[in-house]
C-alpha positions in Angstrom: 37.3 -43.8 -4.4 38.0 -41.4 -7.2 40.8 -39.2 -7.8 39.4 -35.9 -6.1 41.7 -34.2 -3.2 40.5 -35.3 0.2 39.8 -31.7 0.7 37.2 -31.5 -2.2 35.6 -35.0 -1.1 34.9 -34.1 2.7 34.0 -30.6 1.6 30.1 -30.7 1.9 28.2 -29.8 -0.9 26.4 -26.3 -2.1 23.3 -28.4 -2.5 23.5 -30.6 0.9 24.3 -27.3 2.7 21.1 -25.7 0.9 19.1 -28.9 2.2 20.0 -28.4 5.4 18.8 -25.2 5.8 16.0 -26.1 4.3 13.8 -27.2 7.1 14.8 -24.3 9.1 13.4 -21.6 6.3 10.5 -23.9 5.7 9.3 -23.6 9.8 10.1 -19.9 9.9 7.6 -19.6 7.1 4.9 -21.7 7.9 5.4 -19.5 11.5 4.1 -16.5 9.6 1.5 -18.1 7.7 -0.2 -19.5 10.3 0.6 -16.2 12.3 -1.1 -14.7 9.4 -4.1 -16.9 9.5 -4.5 -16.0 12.8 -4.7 -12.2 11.9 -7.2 -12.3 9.4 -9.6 -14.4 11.9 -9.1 -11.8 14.5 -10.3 -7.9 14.8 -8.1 -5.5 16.3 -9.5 -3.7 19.6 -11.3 -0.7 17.6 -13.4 -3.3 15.7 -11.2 -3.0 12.6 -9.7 -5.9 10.5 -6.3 -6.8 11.5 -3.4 -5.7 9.1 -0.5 -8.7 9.9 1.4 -7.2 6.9 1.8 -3.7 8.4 3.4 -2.7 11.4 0.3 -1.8 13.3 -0.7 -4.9 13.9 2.2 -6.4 15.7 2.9 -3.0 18.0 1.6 -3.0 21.1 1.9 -0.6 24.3 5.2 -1.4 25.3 6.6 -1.4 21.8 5.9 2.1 21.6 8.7 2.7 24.6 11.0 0.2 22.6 10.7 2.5 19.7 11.1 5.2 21.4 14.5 4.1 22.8 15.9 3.3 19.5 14.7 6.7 18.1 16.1 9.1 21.5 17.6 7.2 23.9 16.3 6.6 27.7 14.3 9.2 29.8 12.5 9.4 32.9 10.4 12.1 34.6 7.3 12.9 37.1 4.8 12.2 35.4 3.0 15.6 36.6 5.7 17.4 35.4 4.1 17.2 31.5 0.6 15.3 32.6 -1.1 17.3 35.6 -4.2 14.7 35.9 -1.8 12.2 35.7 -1.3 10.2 39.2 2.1 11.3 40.8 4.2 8.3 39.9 7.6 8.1 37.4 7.0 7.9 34.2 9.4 7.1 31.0 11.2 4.3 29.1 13.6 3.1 31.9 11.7 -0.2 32.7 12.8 -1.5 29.0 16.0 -3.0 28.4 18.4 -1.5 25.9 19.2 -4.6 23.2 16.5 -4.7 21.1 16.2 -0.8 20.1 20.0 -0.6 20.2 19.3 -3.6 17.1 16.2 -1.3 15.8 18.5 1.6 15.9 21.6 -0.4 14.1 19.2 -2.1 11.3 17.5 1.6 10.8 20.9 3.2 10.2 20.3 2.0 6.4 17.7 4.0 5.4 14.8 2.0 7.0 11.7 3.7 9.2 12.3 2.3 12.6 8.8 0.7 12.3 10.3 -1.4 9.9 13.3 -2.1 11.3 12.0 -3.4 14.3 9.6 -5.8 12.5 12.9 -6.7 10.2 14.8 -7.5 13.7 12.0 -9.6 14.9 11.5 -11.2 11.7 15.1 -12.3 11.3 15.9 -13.3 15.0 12.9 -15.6 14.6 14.9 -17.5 11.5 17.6 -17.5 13.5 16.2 -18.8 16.4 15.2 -22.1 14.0 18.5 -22.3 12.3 20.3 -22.5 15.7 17.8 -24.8 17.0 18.5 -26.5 14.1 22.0 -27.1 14.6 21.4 -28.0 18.1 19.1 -30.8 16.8 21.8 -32.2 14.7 20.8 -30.5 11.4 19.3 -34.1 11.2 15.7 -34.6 9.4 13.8 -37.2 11.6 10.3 -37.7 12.7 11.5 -36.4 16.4 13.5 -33.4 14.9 10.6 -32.8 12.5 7.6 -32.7 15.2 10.0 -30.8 17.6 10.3 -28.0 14.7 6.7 -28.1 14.6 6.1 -27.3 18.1 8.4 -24.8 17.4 6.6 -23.0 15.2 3.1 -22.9 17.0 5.1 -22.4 20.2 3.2 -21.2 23.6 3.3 -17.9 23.6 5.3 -17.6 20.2 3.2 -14.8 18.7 5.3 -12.5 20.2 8.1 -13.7 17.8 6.9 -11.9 15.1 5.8 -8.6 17.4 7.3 -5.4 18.1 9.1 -6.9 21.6 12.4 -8.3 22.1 11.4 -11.6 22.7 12.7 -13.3 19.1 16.0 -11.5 20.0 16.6 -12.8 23.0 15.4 -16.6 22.6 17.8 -16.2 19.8 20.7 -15.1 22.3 20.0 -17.7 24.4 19.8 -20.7 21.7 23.7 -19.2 20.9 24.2 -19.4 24.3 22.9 -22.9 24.9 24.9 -23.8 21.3 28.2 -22.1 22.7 28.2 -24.5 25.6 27.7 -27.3 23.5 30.9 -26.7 21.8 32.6 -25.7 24.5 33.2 -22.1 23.1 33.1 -19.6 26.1 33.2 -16.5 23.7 30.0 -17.5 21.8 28.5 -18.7 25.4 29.4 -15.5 26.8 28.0 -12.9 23.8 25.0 -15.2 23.9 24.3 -14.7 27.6 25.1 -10.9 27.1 22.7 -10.2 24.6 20.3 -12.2 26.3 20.3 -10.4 29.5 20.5 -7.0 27.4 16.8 -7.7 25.7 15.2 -8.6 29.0 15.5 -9.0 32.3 14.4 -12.9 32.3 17.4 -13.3 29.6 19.8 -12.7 33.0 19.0 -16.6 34.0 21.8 -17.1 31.4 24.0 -15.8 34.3 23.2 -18.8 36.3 23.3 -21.0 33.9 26.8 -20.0 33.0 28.0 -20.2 36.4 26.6 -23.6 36.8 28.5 -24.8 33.5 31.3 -25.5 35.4 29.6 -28.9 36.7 28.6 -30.2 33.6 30.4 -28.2 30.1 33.7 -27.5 29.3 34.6 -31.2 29.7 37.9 -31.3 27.9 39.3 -29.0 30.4 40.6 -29.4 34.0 38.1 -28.2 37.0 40.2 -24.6 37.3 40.4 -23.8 34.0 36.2 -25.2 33.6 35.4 -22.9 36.7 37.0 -20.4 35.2 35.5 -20.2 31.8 32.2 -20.8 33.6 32.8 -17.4 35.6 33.8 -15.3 33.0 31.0 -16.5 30.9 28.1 -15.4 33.8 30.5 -12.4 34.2 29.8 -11.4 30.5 26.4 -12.0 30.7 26.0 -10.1 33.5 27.4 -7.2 31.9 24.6 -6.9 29.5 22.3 -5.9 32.7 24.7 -3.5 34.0 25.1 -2.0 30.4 21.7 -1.2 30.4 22.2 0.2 33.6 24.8 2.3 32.5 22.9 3.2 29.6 20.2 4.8 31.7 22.6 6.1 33.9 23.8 8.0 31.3 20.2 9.5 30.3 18.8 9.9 33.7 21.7 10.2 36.2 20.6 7.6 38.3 21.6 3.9 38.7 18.6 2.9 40.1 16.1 4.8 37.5 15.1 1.0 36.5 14.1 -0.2 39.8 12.4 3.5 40.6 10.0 3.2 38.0 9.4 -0.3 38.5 8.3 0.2 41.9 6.8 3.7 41.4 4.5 3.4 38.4 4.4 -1.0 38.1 4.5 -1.9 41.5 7.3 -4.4 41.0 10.1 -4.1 43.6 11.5 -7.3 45.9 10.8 -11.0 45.6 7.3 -11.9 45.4 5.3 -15.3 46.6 5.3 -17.0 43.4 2.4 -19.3 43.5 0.3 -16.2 44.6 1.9 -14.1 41.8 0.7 -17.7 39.5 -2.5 -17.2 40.6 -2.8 -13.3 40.3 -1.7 -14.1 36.5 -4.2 -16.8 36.4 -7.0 -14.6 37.5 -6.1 -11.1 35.7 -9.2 -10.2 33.6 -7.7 -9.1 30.5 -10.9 -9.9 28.8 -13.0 -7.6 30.7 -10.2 -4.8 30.8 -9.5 -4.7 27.4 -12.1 -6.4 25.5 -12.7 -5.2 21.9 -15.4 -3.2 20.4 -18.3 -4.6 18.0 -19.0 -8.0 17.1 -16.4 -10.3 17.8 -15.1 -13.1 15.6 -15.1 -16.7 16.8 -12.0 -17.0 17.4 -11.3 -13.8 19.5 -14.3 -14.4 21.5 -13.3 -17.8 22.8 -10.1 -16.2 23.4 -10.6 -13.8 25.8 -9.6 -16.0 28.9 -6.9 -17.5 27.2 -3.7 -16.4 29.2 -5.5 -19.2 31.3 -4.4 -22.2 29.5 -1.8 -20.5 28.9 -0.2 -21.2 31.9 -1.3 -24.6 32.4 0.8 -25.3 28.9 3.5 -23.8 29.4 3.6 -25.4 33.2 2.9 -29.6 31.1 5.7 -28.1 29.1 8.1 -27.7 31.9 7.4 -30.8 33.4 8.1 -32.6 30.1 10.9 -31.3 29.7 12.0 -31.8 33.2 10.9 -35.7 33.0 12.8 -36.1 29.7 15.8 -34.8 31.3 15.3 -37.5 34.3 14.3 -40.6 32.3 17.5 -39.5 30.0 19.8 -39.0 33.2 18.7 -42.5 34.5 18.9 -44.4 30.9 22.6 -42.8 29.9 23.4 -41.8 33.7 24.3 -38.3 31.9 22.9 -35.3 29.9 24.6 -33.2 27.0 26.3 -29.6 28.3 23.4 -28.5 26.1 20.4 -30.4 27.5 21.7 -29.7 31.3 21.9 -25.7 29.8 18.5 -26.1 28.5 17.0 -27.9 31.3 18.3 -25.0 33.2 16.9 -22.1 31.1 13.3 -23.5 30.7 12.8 -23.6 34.5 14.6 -20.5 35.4 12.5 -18.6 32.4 9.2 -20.2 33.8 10.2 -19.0 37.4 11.6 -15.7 37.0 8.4 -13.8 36.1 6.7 -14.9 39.3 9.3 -14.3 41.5 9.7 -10.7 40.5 5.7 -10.0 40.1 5.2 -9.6 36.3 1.8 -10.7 36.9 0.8 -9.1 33.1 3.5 -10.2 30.9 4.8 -13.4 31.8 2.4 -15.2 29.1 5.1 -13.4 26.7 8.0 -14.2 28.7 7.6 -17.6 29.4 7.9 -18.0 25.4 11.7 -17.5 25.8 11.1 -21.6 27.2 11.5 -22.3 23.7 15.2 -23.1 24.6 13.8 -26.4 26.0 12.8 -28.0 22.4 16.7 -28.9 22.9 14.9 -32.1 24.9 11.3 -32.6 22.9 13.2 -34.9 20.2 13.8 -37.4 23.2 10.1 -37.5 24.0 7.7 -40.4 22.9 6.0 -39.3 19.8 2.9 -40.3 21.6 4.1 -37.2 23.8 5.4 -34.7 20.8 2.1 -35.6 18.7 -0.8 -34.5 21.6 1.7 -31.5 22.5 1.8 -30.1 18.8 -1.7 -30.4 18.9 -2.2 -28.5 22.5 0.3 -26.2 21.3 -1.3 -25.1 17.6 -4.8 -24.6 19.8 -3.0 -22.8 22.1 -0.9 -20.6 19.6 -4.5 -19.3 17.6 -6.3 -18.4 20.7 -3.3 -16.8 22.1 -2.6 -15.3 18.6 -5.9 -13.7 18.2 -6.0 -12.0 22.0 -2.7 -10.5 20.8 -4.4 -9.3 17.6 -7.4 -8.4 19.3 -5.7 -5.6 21.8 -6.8 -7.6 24.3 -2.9 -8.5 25.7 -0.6 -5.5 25.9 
């Protein structure tokens, strides 16, 4: 041993912290390069070359209301009232949740365009969605952690981490969420599960979640005091949906100006069947509504059907991650807080969009499932190995719909 104090000696190095951040950085990357890849192979819808670099190419149509919320705030009107051949339904920004622009808006405050500042938000939630993955993975360099990384980065649906949508932020929000559980932290569960349910309506699953804790986190504490951390948690994250409530409240005047347009211009009120709602998704013709001028590319012409396997992916996923979750619960006859908490998430997020009708955006949704690479490490790499490759597939013909204007 040599002479140093104990606290220099158990202090980790600059350098060691460096390399564990490393891998993090490198995936985040590699996400972008290949998401860049994907851009140049595509076209966008007006027959033009895609421009990944600028923030045309990563808006889309319901970016536009996000923006629009960072830059005035919430509105809703007739849509008659300013568009007379309009049909006679509501029209606005109400149906988008608040946490995103109110980031756009925050990050903007320093002198950026919010253009930019949302692509900045969505940029760095997506580093930070690895780094906390990271941390829930042990920080640990392995061939499981390393393909699970992997699948990370060509993740079902994952091109809409690097778009103009709140998706990064709230997979982020619910990673903290999953990572507060793990250490038994109720504030950091709690502000994860807030935020989460803030950016999106599917982020309110962290609600159950929470509530559920009390059976399997918290461990350390008796079974009051673990019910109630597990209340106040879901309580917390259930105020994020009533902020946004309040927040279009405030604009509108209404508490129900969300569900209103929801039902008035989307069609999207009360529980739906979900396996008719999986095959309405399964079925929608994106290709023929919104298929791109001139002549196509490869790539975007074998992927005009491709919210199709789409679904079948992300449904293997689910039921790998559910089976891992089993085989684990038999072998050590228990789970982590944080693999019961992503085991949770991943079929609450696959669930949610059918039950409440989001028959044309749960292909964007469902990539909040990222959660469950919590449980990929503990998967045969004769099971991570096919999946990467399914998954990188997947991730250009997805990618290049999203580039061509063909998904909104």
């Amino acid at each position: 041993m040599t002479g140093l104090p104990l606290s220099v000696r158990i202090r980790p190095s600059r350098r060691a912290w460096l390399h564990g951040l490393l891998p993090p950085v490198v995936a985040w990357l590699v996400a972008d390069l290949i998401t860049w890849l994907v851009a140049m192979a595509s076209i966008a819808g007006d027959g033009s070359k895609v421009a990944f670099w600028s923030t045309a190419g990563r808006r889309r149509w319901d970016s536009e209301h996000y923006l629009s919320i960072a830059k005035t705030g919430y509105e809703m009107f007739r849509c008659r009232d300013r568009y007379p051949d309009f049909p006679d339904v509501v029209c606005g920004n109400v149906a988008w949740f608040p946490g995103y622009p109110m980031l756009v808006r925050a990050v903007s405050a320093g002198g950026l365009s919010y253009e930019i500042s949302a692509v900045v938000v969505t940029e760095a939630c997506l580093f930070g969605c690895f780094a906390v993955l990271w941390c829930l993975l042990g920080a640990r360099l392995t061939w499981a952690t390393g393909l699970t990384l992997a699948i990370g980065v060509v993740f079902p649906g994952g091109i809409y981490f690097h778009a103009m949508f709140p998706i990064a932020a709230g997979t982020l929000a619910l990673l903290v969420c999953v990572a507060g559980v793990k250490r038994g932290s109720w504030v950091l569960a709690a502000a994860g599960g807030f935020t989460a349910a803030a950016c999106h309506l599917v982020g309110a699953v962290a609600v159950g979640m929470l509530l559920l804790s009390a059976f399997f986190a918290w461990q350390r504490d008796g079974w009051p005091v673990r019910v109630a951390k597990a209340g106040a948690c879901a309580a917390v994250a259930g105020c994020g949906v009533l902020w946004a409530k309040w927040l279009m409240w405030q604009a509108t005047g209404r508490w129900d100006a969300y569900e209103t347009i929801q039902e008035s211009s989307y069609r999207q009120s009360g529980v739906r069947q979900p396996f008719e709602e999986m095959r309405n998704a399964y079925d929608f013709p994106f290709g023929d509504w919104y298929r791109p001028h001139g002549s196509l590319p490869w790539l975007v012409e074998h992927s005009l059907g491709a919210h199709r396997s789409q679904l079948w992916l992300n449904a293997v996923f689910l039921l790998l991650v559910v089976a891992t979750a089993i085989v684990r619960l038999f072998r050590r006859r228990r789970l982590g807080a944080e693999e019961w908490a992503a085991l949770i998430l991943t079929a609450a997020i696959f669930l949610l969009p059918f039950f409440a009708g989001a028959d044309m955006s749960w292909y964007r949704n469902h990539a909040q499932m990222f959660v469950g690479l919590v449980l990929v490490p503990y998967m045969s790499r004769w099971v991570q190995v096919p999946l990467l490759a399914l998954c990188s597939v997947q991730y250009c013909l997805l990618g290049s719909m999203f580039f061509a204007g063909v998904l909104v």
